[in-house]
C-alpha positions as CSV (number, residue, x, y, z in Angstrom):
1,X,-44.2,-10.2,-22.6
2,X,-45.5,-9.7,-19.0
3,X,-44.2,-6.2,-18.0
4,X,-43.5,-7.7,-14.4
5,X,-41.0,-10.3,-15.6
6,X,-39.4,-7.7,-18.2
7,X,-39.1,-5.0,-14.9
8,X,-37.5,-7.8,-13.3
9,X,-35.0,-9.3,-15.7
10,X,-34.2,-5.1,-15.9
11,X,-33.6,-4.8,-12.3
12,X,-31.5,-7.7,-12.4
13,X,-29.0,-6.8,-15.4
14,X,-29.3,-2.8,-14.7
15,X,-31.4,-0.6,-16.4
16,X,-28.1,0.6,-18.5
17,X,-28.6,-1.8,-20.9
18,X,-31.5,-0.8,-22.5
19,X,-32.1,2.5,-20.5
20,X,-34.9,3.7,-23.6
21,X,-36.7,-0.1,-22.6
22,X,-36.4,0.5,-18.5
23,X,-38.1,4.4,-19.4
24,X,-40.9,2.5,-20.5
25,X,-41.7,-0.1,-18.9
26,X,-41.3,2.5,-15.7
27,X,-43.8,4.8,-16.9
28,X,-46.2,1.9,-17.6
29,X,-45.4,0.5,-14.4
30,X,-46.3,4.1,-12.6
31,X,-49.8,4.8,-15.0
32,X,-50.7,0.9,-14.3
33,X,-49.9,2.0,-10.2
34,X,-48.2,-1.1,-10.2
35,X,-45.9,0.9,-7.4
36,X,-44.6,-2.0,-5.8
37,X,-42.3,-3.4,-9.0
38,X,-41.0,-0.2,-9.7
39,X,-37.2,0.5,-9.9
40,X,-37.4,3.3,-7.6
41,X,-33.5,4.0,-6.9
42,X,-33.1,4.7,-10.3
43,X,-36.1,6.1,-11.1
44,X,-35.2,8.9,-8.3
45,X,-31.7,9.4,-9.2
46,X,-33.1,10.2,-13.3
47,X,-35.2,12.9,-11.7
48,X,-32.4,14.0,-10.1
49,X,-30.3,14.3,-13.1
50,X,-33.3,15.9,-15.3
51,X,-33.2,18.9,-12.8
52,X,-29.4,19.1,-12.4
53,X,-29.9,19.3,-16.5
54,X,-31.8,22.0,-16.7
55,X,-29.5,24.1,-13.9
56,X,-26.6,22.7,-16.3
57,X,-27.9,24.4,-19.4
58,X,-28.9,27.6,-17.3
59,X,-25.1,27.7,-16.3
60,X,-23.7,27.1,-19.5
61,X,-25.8,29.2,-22.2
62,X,-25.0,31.7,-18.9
63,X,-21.0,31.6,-19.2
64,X,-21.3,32.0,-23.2
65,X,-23.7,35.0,-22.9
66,X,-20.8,36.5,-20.6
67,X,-18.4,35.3,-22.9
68,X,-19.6,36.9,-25.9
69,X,-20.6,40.0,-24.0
70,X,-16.7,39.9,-23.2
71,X,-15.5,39.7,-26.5
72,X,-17.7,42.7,-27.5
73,X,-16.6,44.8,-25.4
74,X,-13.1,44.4,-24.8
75,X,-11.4,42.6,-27.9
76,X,-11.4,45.9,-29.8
77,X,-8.5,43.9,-32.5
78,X,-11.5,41.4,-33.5
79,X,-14.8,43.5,-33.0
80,X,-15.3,45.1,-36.8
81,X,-14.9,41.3,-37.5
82,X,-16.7,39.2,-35.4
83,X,-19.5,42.0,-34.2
84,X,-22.1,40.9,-35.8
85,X,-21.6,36.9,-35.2
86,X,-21.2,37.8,-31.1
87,X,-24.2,39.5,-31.1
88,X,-26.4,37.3,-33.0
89,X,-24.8,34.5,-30.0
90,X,-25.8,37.1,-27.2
91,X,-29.5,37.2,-28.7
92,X,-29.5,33.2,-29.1
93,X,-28.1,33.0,-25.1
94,X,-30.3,35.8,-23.8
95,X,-33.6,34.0,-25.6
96,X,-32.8,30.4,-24.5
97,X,-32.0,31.5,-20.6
98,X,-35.5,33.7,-20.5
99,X,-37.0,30.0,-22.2
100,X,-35.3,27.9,-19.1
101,X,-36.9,30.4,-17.1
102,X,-39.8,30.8,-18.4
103,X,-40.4,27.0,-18.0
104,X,-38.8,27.1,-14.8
105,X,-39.5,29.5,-12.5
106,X,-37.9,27.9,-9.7
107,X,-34.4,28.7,-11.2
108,X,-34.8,32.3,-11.0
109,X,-33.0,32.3,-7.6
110,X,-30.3,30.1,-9.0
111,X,-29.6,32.2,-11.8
112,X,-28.8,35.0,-8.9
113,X,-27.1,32.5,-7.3
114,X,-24.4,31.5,-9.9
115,X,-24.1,35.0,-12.0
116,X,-21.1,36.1,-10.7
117,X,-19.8,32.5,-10.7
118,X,-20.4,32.5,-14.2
119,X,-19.1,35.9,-15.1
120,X,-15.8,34.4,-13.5
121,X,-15.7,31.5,-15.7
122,X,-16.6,33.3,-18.9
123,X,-13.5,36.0,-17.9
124,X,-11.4,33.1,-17.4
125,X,-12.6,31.3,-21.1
126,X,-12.3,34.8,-22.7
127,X,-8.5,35.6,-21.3
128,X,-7.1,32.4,-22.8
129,X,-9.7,32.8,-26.2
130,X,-8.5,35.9,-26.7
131,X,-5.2,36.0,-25.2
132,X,-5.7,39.4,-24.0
133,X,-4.2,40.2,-21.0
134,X,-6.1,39.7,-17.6
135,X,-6.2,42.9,-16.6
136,X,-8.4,44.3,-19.4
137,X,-11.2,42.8,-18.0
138,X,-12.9,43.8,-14.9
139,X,-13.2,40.9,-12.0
140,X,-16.9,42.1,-10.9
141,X,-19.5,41.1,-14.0
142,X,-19.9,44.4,-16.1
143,X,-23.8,44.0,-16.1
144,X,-26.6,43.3,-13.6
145,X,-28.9,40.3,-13.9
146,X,-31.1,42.2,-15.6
147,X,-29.2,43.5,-18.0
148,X,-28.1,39.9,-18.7
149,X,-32.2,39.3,-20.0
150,X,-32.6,42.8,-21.8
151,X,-32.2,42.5,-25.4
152,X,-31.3,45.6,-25.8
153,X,-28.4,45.9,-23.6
154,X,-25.1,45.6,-25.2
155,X,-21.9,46.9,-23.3
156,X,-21.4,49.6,-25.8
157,X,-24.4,51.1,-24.3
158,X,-22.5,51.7,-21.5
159,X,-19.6,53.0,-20.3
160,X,-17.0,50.3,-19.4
């Protein structure tokens, strides 16, 4: 089939209905320069979305490295349990963020930008997971950025 008439009959009923199909035929489209047919509104509003998912992922594996950094630290009742589970989650975290970095150096100012966001959130997933009382733990984050990437850094290196 004629790409053209397939990009149009697309355009016409959406590109939701076979989003895989519009992908395609918009990439050919682009290597073939055939510019002029291309669904550009949508096209610009999927590159949009793949670099809101990457800040996405940044903030979320962000709030859990927090979270579990948290739990370490503060829920003394659970640690002799679950020590060895919420570490091997803070190494999985702290190896996945350096890979979004690492791939995306843009986002380093963004991941200064939303740490103590994030700290907040994780404090505020970790009171109710742990029903521990608000107070235990401390409103500013209990490590620096760069603690956050250092493997080595646990909060029982420190004194909290």
């Amino acid at each position: 089939m004629n790409p053209l008439l397939l990009s149009n009959e697309l355009q016409e009923s959406g590109y939701t209905d076979d989003f895989y199909q519009w992908l395609e035929i918009t990439r050919q489209q682009i290597e073939n320069q055939q510019f002029s047919v291309v669904d550009w509104q949508h096209l610009l509003e999927e590159l949009e979305a793949l670099g809101n998912e990457q800040k996405n992922q940044l903030e979320s594996r962000l709030i859990v490295l927090f979270e579990h950094l948290l739990k370490l630290a503060y829920w003394v009742q659970e640690k002799d349990y679950n020590q060895r589970g919420w570490q091997g989650t803070i190494i999985e975290q702290r190896k996945q963020i350096k890979r979004v970095l690492k791939k995306n150096p843009s986002l380093k100012p963004y991941f200064l930008e939303i740490f103590e966001e994030c700290y907040q959130d994780a404090r505020d997933i970790t009171i109710v997971k742990t029903g521990l009382s608000n107070d235990i733990f401390p409103t500013a984050p209990i490590l620096t950025p760069e603690q956050a990437l250092d493997e080595s850094w646990l909060p029982n290196n420190v004194n909290l």
